[in-house]
N, C-alpha and C positions, 0 to 999 in steps of 0.2 A: 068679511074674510080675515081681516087681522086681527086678533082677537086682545093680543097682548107682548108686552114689548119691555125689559128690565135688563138693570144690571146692579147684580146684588155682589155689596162690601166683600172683600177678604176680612173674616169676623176678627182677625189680629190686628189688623191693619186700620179695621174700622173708628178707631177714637184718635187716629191721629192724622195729622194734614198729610198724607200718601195720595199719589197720582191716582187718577182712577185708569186704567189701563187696556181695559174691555171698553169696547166703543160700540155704535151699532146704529145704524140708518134702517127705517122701516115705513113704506108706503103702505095702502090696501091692497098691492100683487106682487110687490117684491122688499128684498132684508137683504144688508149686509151685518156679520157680524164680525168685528176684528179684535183680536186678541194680539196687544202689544208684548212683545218678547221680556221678560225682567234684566233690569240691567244691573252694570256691579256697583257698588258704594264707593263713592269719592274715594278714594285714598288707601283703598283697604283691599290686598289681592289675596290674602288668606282669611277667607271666609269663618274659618274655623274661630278667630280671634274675635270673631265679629258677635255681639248680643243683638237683640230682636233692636232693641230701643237703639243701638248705635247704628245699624242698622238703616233705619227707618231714616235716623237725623245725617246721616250722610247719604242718604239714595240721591240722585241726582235731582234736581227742581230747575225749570223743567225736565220731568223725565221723556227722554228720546220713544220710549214705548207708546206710551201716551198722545206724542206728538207723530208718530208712525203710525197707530190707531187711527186716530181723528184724518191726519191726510188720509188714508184710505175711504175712509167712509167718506169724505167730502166728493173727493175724486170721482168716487160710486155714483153720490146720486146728481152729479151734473153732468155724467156721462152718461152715451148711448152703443150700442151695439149689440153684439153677443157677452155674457157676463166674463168667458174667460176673456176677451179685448176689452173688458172694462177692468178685469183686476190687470190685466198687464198696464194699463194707463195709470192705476194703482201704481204701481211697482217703479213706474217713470216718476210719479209726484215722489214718491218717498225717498228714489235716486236724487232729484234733485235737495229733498231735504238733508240728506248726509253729503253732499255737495257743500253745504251750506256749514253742516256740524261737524262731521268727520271728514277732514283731509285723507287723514290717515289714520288707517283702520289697525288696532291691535288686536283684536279680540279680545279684551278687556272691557276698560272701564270708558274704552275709545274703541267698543264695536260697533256696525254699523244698527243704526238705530232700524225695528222691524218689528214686523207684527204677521201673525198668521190669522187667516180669514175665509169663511164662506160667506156663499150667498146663493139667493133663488129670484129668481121672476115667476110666475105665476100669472098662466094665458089660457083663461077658456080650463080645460082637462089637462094642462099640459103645465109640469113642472119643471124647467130648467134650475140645473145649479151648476155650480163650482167652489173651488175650494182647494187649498192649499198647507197642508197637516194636518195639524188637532181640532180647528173648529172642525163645523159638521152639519149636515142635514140627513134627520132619519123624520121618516112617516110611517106613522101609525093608521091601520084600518080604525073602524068605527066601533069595533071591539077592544081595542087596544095590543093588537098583533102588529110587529115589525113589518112593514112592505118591500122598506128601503134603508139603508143607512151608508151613508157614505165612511170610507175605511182611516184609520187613523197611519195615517202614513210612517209617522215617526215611531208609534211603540208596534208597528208590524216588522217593517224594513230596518231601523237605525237603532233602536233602543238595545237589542240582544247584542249589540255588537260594539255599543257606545257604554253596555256594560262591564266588559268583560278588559276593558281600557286597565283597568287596575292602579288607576291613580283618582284617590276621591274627588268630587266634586268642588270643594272649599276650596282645593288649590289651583293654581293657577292656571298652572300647562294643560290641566284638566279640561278647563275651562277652554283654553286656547283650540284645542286638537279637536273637539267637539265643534266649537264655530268656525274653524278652521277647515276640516276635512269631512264633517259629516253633515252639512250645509250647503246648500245647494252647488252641491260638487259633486257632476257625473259621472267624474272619475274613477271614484270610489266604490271599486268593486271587487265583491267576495263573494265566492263560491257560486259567480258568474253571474250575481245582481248586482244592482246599485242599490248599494244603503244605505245613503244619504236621504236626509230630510229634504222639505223646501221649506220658506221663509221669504214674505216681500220683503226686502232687504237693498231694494232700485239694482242689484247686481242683475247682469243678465241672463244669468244662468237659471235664478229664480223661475222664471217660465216655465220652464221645462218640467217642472212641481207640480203647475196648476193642473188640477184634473177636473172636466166640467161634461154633462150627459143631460138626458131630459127622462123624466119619468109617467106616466101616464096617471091620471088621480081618480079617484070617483068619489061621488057625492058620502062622507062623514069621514074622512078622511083626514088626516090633524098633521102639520106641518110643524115643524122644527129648526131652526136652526139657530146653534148654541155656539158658546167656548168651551174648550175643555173642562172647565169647571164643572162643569154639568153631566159629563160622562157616565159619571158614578150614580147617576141619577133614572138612567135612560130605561134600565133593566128592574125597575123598582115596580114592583105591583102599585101598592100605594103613589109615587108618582103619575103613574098612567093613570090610575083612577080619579087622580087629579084632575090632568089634563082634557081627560075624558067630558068630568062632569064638572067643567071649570067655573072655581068660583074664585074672584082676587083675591079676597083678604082669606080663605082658605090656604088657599093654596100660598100666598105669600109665610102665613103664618107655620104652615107644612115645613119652607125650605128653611124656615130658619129654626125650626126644631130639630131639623138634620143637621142643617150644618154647625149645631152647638152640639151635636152627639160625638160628629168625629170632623175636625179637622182636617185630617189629610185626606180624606173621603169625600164629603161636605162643603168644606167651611173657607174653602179658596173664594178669590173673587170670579164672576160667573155670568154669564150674558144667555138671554132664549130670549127667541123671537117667534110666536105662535098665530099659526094660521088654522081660521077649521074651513074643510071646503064645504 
């Protein structure tokens, strides 16, 4: 049933000692997959001034992403219940981790450490999941037809509106307002929704994010669950042919001629976790 299980470089990032970020736990019926949030560079609140290479040598070590990744996934697979009472058990390990790191939270370079994540179990015909943002779980028939795909919380609900901010991203308040008010903050409502994101971030409010269902499966049926990285990938004829007729060093060889084609499409770092029924 599991068929296959990666997490493939940010191709920039790839020649240099950088955190690995994406994490992921996978049995034969269930995967979590967690995507640690990127943090700011030691010392440096305008981005703008910042080069890839300074960058890189001021990112934090250990990076709090990374270390929010891993606890979740650890959390995941020694725990038991329903998956969304296993990521809020998540969300307690990672609380007490910025217990530990962050006192006090800036929304800086002293945000709380976090990461966003899915997950599935897999019983008999029956596919449970959860999930909390950008990761994701979609299923493909045995033609390669969408059945299922779980919604990208952030660029439906928060991104139009985290847009339209008008202060770019390199600066600071930018930065602030964004982890600040559009993060697990119910608050936050316009034109009579909430459009805020969620983030396990151990705040309490994060729950309120997790969104988890169960899906029905039948026999050729091909299971998913990714990082965002992988998004741009999901819609690709040649992918699905991939996955369809999976062969590893095909298909490995595949992603990485994509992700040298285009970078901001491609070539981030990237987690999937593949099931065939």
């Amino acid at each position: 049933m599991l068929v296959y299980k990666n997490t493939f470089d940010n191709i920039k990032t790839s020649n240099y000692d950088f955190p690995v970020e994406d994490q992921f736990y996978a049995s034969e019926n269930e995967a979590i997959v967690a995507d640690g949030v990127t943090r700011d560079p030691i010392g440096i609140s305008n981005l703008s001034t910042c080069s890839q290479s300074e960058f890189v040598k001021k990112y934090p070590r250990p990076s709090g992403a990374e270390l929010a990744a891993k606890e979740i996934c650890d959390t995941f697979s020694s725990t038991a219940g329903t998956l969304k009472n296993r990521l809020i058990k998540c969300n307690d390990s990672v609380k007490k981790l910025n217990n530990i790191y962050i006192p006090n939270c800036d929304y800086l370079e002293n945000d709380y450490f976090s990461a966003v994540a899915a997950c599935v179990s897999i019983e008999g015909n029956i596919l449970a999941y959860a999930y909390i943002c950008d990761c994701g779980v979609i299923i493909y028939d045995n033609s390669g037809n969408i059945k299922f795909q779980t919604e990208d919380d952030k660029q439906l609900y928060s991104d139009p509106f985290i847009n339209k901010i008008g202060i770019p991203w390199y600066l600071p308040e930018a930065r602030v307002i964004v982890r600040r008010d559009y993060r697990n903050n119910l608050n936050n409502i316009q034109n009579g929704t909430c459009v805020s994101y969620g983030a396990i971030t151990g705040e309490d409010s994060a729950i309120n994010f997790i969104k988890s269902g169960q899906i029905e499966l039948s026999d050729g049926d091909i299971v998913l669950v990714y990082s965002d990285g992988f998004t741009e990938f999901l819609g690709d004829n040649e992918f699905i042919s991939q996955i369809i007729n999976f062969d590893k060093n095909k298909f490995e060889n595949y992603i990485e001629m994509k992700s040298q084609s285009d970078y901001e499409k491609y070539g981030k770092e990237k987690t999937l976790v593949l099931f065939k029924i």
